[in-house]
Structure formats: C-alpha cells, structure tokens
C-alpha positions as CSV (number, residue, x, y, z in Angstrom):
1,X,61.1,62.8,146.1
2,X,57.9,61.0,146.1
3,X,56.1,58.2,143.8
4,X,52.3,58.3,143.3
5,X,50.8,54.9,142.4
6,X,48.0,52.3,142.2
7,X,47.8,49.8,144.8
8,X,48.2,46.4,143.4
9,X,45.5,44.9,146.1
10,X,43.1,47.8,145.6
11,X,44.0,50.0,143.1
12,X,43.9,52.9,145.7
13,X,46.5,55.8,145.4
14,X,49.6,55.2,147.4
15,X,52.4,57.5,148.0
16,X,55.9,57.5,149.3
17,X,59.7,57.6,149.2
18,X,62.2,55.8,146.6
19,X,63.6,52.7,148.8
20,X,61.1,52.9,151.3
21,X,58.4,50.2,152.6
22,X,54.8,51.9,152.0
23,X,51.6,50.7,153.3
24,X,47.9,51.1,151.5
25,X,46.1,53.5,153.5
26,X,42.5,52.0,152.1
27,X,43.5,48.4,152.6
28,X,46.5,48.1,154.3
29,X,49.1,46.4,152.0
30,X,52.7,46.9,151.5
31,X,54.5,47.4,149.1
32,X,58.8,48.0,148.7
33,X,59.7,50.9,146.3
34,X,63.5,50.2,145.3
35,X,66.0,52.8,145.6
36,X,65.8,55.6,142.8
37,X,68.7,55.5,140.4
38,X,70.3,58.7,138.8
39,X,69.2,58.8,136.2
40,X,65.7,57.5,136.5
41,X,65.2,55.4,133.6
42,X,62.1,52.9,134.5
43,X,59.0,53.2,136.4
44,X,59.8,52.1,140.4
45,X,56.2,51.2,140.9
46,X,56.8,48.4,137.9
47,X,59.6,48.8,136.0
48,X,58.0,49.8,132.7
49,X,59.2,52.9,130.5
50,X,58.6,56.6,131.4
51,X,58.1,59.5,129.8
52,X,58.1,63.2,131.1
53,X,55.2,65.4,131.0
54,X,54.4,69.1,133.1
55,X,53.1,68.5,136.3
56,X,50.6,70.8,135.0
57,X,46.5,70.5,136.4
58,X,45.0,70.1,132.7
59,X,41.4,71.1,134.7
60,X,43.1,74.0,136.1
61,X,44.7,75.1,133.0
62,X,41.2,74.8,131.2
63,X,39.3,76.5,134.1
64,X,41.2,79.8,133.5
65,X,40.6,80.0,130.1
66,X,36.9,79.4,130.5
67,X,36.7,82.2,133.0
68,X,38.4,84.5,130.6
69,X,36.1,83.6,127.9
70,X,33.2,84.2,130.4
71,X,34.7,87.4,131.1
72,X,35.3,88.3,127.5
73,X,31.5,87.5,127.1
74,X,30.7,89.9,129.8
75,X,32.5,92.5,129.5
76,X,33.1,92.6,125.6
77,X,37.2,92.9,126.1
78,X,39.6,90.9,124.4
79,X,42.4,91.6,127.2
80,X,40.2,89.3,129.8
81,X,40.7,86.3,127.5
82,X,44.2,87.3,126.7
83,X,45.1,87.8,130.5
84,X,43.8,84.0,131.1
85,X,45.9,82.4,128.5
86,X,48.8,84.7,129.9
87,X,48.0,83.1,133.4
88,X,47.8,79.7,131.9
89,X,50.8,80.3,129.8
90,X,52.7,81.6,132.9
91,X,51.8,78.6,135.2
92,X,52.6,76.2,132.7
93,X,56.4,77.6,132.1
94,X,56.9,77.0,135.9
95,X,56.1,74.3,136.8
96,X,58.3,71.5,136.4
97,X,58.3,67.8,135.1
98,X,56.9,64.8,136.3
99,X,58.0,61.4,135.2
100,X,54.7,59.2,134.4
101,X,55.1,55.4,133.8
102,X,52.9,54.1,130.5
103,X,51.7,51.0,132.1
104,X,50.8,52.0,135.9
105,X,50.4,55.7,135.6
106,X,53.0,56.1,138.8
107,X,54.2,60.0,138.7
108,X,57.6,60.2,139.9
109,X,57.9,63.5,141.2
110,X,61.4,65.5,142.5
111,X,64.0,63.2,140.9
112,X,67.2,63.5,139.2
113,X,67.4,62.6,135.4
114,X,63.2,63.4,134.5
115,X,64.4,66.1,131.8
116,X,66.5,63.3,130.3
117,X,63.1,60.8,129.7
118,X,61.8,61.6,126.2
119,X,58.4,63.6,126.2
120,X,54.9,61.4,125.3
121,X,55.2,58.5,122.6
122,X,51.7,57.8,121.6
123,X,52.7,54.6,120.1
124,X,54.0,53.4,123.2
125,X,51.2,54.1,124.9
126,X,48.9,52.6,122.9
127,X,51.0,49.3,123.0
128,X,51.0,49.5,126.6
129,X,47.3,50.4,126.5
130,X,46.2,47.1,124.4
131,X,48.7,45.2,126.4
132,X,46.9,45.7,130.0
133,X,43.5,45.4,127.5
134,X,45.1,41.7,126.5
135,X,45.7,40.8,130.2
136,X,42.7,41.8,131.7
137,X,40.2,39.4,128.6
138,X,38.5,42.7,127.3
139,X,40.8,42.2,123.7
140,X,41.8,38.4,122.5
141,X,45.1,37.3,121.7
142,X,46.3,37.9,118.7
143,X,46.2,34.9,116.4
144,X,49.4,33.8,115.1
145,X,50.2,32.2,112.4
146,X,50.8,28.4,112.6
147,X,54.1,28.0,110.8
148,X,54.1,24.6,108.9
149,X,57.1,22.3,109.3
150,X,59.3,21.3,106.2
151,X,59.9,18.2,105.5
C-alpha cells in the first residue's frame, strides 16, 4: 500500500504508507497521510475525488508499438507489428489499477475498494483543472451576476 504525491513545500514526489508520517526527501517536510479506509473513496494526499486508471507506462506501451512498426518497416512482415500490439495488449490486461486523485495527481497504489472508483470523467477533470488555474491567477474569477434587490 503506498501513496505517490507532490510535496506541498516543494512539489517534489513523496511516497509512503496510509496513516503514516512522511518526510520530503528534497526539502525535508512532513507531512501525515490518514489511515486508508475500505473502501477508498477520496484522495489521502487531499481529500479530492478519484478515479481508477491502469497502472500502465503509456511511454512503454507506445515504445513497443513503435519498435514493431520499425520492425515491420524492416523486415516487410505484418506479424512484427502484430506481435507488439500483442505484447502491449498482454501487459496492459495484467497490470492492475491505480487510483489517481483529479486535483493533486496522488496515485494510490495496492488498496482495497480501487475497482469500485469510476474510470476517468473528463468533466471532472477539467473542473478540477480550471479550478487549480483559478487559484493560482493564470484564469480570473468568473463574474457573477449582481442580483438587484426588490423593493
């Protein structure tokens, strides 16, 4: 069981154990995970939503293709590209879930209840997305309108 996330001093990567104390390798900081509960249903690192995703190197997955298209070029057999996307395909059913929080990008990794956290919402990401863009000046706040009182 293990939690992968940004330092909130530093914004180096920090990993450790559900309801444990873990310290910033780069700068030192602490910083207390809580317990993890079963099921997991929000982000330890901050508390925002989840949502579960294959713990899958998309580099990786692309790499192998590539090299079977290379060695389709080369040696002018389709079985070399469809051998890659077999590999790919075959990694790819094996390897399991990780749970990935939309506003920290924390990866929750080995706990009970991921396969019950519903798969990517782009929606929800984008509202987190334009929410951190909000907080951080690089988008204004949204204007609202000024409601008139009645008399």
């Amino acid at each position: 069981m293990s939690v992968v996330f940004g330092c909130r001093a530093c914004g180096k990567g920090v990993e450790g154990a559900p309801g444990a104390m873990v310290k910033c390798p780069a700068c030192g900081a602490e910083a207390a995970l809580p317990p993890a509960p079963t099921p997991l249903i929000a982000c330890l690192a901050c508390g925002a939503e989840l949502y579960r995703h294959r713990d899958f190197n998309q580099k990786l997955g692309l790499a192998i293709v590539a090299l079977g298209g290379v060695l389709w070029f080369l040696t002018s057999s389709f079985w070399a590209l469809a051998g890659a996307a077999a590999i790919d395909l075959l990694l790819y059913r094996l390897l399991p879930d990780v749970a990935i929080c939309y506003a920290c990008k924390a990866h929750h990794r080995d706990l009970m209840g991921i396969d019950a956290l519903p798969k990517f919402d782009l929606e929800r990401h984008e509202h987190y997305r334009f929410k951190r863009a909000r907080e951080e000046g690089r988008i204004p706040p949204r204007d609202r309108p000024e409601t008139s009182a009645r008399d």
